[in-house]
N, C-alpha and C positions, 0 to 999 in steps of 0.2 A: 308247858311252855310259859317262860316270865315274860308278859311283854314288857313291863317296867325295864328290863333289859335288853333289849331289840333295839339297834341301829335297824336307818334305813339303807346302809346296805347287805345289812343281815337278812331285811322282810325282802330284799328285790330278787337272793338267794335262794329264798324258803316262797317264794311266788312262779320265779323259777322253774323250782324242783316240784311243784304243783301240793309242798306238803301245807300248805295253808291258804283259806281264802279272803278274800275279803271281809267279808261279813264274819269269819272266825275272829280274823283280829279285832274288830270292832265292838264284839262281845267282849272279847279278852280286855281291851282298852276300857268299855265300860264297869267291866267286873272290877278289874284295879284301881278307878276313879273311885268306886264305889268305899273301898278300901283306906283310900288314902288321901284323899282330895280334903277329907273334914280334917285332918293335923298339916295340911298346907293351905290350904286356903288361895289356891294360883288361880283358878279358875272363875269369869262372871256369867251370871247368867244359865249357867250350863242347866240343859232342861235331859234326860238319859231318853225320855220318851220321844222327846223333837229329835235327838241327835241322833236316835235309831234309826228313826222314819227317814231324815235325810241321807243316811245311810243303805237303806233300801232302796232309795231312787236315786241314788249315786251309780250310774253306769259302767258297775266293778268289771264287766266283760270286756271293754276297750283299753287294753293296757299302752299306757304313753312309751314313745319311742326310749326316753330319759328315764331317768332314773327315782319322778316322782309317778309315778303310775299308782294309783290305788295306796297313798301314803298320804295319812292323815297329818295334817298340820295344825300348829293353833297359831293364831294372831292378834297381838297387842288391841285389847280395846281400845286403840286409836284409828284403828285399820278398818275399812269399809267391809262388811260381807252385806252381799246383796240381801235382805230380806231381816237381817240380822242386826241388834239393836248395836250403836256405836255411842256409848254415853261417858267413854273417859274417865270414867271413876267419879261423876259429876253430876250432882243434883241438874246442873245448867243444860245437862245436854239429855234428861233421862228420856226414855220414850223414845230416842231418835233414832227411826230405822229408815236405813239407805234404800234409796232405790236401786243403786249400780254398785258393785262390786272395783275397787281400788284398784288402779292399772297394775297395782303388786298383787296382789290378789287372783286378777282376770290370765296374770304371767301362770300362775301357780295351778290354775286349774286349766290351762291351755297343755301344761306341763303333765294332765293325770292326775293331780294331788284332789285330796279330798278335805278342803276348809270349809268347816263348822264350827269352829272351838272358838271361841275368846278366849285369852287369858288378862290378868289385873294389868292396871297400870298406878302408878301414883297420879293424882287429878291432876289434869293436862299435862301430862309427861313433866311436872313441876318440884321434883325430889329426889329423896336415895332411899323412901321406908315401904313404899308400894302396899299401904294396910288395907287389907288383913293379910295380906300373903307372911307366911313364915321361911325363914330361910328352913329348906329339907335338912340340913346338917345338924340346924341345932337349934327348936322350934322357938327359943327365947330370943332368935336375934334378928334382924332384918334379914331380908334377900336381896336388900339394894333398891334402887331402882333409875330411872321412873320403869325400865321392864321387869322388875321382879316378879311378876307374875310368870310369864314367859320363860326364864329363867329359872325360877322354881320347878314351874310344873317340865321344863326338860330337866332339871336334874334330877327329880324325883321318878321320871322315869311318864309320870302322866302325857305327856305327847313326846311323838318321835325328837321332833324339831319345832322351832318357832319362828314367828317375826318378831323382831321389838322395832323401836325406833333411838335415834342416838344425835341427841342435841350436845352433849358437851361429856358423853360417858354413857347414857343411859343405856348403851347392850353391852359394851364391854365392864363395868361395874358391878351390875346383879350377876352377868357371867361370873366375873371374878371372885364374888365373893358365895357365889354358888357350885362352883368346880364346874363348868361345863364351859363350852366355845363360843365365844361371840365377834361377831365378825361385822367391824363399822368399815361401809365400801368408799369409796371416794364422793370427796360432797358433787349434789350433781348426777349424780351414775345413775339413778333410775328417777321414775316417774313418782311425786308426790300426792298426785290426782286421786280425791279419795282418801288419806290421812288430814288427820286433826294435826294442827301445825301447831307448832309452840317460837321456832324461829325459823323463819324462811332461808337466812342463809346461810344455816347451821344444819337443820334436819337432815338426816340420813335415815333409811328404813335398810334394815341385814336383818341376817338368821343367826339365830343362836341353835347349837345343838349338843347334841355330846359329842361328838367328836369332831377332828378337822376334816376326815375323810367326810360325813356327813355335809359336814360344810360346806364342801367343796361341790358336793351334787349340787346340794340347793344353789348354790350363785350358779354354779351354769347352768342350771333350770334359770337361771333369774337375767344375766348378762347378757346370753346367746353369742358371746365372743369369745369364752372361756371352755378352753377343753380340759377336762377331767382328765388325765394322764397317770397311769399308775407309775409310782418311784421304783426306777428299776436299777439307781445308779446313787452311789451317795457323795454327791459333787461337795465336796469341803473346799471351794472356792469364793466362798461369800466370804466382804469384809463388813464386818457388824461394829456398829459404834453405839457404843455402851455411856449411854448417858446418865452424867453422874450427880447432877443436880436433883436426882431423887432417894442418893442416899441417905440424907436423914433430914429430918427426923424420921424413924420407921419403927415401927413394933417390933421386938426383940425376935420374936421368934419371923416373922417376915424377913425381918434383916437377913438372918441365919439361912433364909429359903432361896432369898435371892441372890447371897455370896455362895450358894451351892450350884442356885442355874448360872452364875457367871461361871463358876469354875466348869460348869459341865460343856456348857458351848464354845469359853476356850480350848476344850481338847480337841472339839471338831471344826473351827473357823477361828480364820483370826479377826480377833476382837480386839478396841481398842478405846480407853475410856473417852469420851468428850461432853460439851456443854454447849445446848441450844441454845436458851434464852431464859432471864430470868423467869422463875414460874411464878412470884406471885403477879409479875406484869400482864403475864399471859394472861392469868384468873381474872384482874379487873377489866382488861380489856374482851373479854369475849363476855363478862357480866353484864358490863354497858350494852354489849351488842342485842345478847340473849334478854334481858329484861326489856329493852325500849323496843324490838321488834314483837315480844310477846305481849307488851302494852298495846301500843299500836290494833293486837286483835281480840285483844280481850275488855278493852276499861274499859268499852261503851257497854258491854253486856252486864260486865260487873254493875256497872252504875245504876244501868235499871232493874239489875235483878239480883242485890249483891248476897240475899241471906242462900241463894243458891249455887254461891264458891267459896270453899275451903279459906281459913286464914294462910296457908303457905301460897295460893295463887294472889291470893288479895293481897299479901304484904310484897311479893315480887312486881306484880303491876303497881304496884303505888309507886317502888323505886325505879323501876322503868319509866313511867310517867312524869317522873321528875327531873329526871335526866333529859339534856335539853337536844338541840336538833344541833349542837355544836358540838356536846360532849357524844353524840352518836357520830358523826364525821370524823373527828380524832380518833376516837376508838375502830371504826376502820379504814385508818389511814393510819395507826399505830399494827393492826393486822394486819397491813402487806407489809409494812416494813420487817415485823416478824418473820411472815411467812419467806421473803426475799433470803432473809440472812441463814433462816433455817434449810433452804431449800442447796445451801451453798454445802450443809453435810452429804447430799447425796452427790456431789461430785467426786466423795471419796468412799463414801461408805453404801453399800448395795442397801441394807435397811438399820434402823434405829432399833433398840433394844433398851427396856424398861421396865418397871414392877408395873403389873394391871391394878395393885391396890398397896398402900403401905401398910396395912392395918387389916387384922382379922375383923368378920364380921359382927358389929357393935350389936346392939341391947336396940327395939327403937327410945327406950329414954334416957339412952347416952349421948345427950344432943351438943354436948362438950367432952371432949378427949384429953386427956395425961399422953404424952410421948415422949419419952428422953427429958420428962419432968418440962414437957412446953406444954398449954393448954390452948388446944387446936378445937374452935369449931367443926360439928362433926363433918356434916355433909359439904361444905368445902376440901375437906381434907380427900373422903370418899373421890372426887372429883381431881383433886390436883394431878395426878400421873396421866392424866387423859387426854384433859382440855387443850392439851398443843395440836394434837391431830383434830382433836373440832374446828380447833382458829384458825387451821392453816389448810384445813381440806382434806388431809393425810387416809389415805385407808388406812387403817390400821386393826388387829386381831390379838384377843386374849385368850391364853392358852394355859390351861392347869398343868403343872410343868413339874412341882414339886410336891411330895406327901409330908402334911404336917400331923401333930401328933395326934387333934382329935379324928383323923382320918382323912379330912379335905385339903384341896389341894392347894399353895398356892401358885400364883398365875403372874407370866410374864406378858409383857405387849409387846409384840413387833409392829413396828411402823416401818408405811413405803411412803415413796415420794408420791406425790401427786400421779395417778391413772397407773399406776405401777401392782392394779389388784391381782392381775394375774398373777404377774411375779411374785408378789407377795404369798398369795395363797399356794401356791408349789413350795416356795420358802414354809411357809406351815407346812405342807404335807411331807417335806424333807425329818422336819422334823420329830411329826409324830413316828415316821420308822427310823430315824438315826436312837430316840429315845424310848423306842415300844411306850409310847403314850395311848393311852386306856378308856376308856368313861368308866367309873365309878358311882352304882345307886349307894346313896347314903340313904335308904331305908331297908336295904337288907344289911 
């Protein structure tokens, strides 16, 4: 048996049919770490001997009602485990072990699940390169981030599923440019008690997994308002608006991916192009927002202790810190006015439809991009498809949709309107069976 290939609703199957136990997979899970973990580098901390033993006093006999019963999960080292170091990828926070477990966390093991696992983050959730993790597809390029850790290690098959957290892209980005699902909930929808924050009224924490079916467990493990419903009906009654302010610039062969998923969802909905809001207004104004709220919690610490934060933390709080208590007012008073006029597409259109990335996964010392002969900044670029559903609250999910040549996939984003997760995510699960959508380990 590959576990590297095990959905969690393959293991609830094969738990089931009584043909494997707990503790089997957990071998199996460590035997494959063993294997693979030193050419991705997604994992912190990981000790094989602790994570046995908690494993053993893990109460594998009590199977949850849901669909996380005895499923091992990993969690964004931003995320609290009880007993369990929480240091952000940062000299600043080393050594820091929680006493309580994160109200996402406390949901997950209420639910049967078995978290033990950290996976990387970029320091303070503050990037797209999340080092040392390597992207699984192609070990010279990023994974994205700030969850590329989490991302990696589910597309490599190292954990079932994950949590990341998502300030402005950070689960759907390393998803996208990992081929696996990440799924950013509406801002708000759960509890932040216990994550390391970056911006308070931007933070969202989702799962990233391989698939949407997966997905789909863990949020109702996580919502309690969400019923998991199998597709037994292929309703081609959605109208999708195709927004077109992310046609170009775009990398040729993305281009090519993403006029194939237009044509392909034309055959089953009608689709219709339109145009939100300009994007780079989007960008500065949620940059104002995101840097001067992440100022606010980080410059006193930097200041007394600054040789123990990264220069990409230190150079964003400095520009946060500069930005004054005016140009933080504007900027969100420029985000509702966005969000108002955007919110006026969902009176025609059931969800938004967009590229989850324009650009295959970069090099990390490609920190300047060529596209369509323009020279784009990388990690804004990484970012620009995203950041309207951070500014404006939007759930929104990235979904591997298309096979490109070196194997991996790319990935489209569906946006809902504000609290519209449910819909949304049936809207994903339509689609993984109108398109027989897969997971794919890009290390077999």
């Amino acid at each position: 048996m590959n576990f590297e290939l095990l959905t969690i609703k393959d293991l609830k199957i094969l738990y089931l049919n009584k043909s494997l136990s707990f503790m089997e997979l957990i071998e199996l899970q460590i035997a494959y770490i063993n294997k693979s973990e030193e050419k991705i580098l997604s994992l912190v901390n990981f000790d094989e001997e602790l994570y046995l033993r908690k494993a053993k006093d893990f109460d594998s006999q009590i199977m949850s009602k849901g669909y996380l019963g005895n499923v091992p999960i990993g969690v964004k080292d931003l995320i609290d485990i009880k007993g369990m170091e929480t240091e952000a990828n940062s000299k600043s926070l080393s050594g820091n072990i929680p006493k309580h477990d994160a109200d996402i966390v406390h949901k997950l093991k209420n639910e049967g699940a078995f978290v033990a696992m950290k996976t990387n983050t970029h320091e303070y959730a503050y990037g797209a390169v999340s080092p040392p993790t390597k992207n699984p597809w192609d070990f010279s390029k990023i994974p994205g981030g700030s969850s590329g850790g989490a991302a990696a290690a589910t597309s490599a098959g190292i954990v079932l599923a994950s949590l990341g957290s998502d300030t402005a892209g950070s689960i759907r980005e390393p998803a996208a440019l990992c081929s696996v699902v990440g799924f950013k909930p509406t801002y708000n929808w759960t509890s932040l008690t216990g994550i390391v924050p970056l911006s308070w009224s931007l933070d969202v924490v989702g799962p990233i997994s391989k698939t949407i079916s997966d997905c789909a467990i863990l949020f109702q493990a996580l919502s309690k308002n969400y019923t998991n419903k199998e597709v037994t009906s292929l309703d081609n009654s959605y109208r999708l608006g195709i927004l077109s302010e992310y046609f170009s610039p775009m990398e040729q062969e993305i281009s090519k991916a993403y006029s194939e998923s237009i044509y392909n969802l034309e055959s089953y909905f009608e689709c219709e192009e339109v145009a939100s809001w300009n994007v780079e207004e989007v960008i500065s104004t949620i940059f104002v927002i995101l840097t001067s709220e992440s100022a606010a919690f980080l410059d006193k610490a930097i200041e007394r202790n600054p040789n123990n934060f990264g220069g990409d933390v230190k150079e964003f709080v400095n520009m946060g810190k500069n930005f004054s208590s005016v140009d933080y007012l504007n900027a969100q008073r420029a985000r509702r006015v966005i969000a108002d006029k955007v919110d006026e597409l969902f009176d025609t259109y059931d969800f938004l439809i967009g590229p989850a990335q324009l650009i295959t996964a970069p090099s990390p010392n490609e920190e300047t991009l060529i596209i369509e002969g323009e020279s784009l900044p990388r990690d804004i670029n990484l970012i620009k498809p995203l950041v309207l559903s951070s500014l404006c609250g939007y759930p929104s999910i990235s979904i591997p949709f298309i096979k490109m040549e070196n194997g991996s996939f790319f990935s489209i984003q569906v946006i809902g309107k504000r609290n519209s997760d449910n819909e949304l995510m049936d809207f994903a699960k339509l689609l993984e069976k109108i398109f027989n959508l897969r997971y794919v380990n890009p290390l077999i």
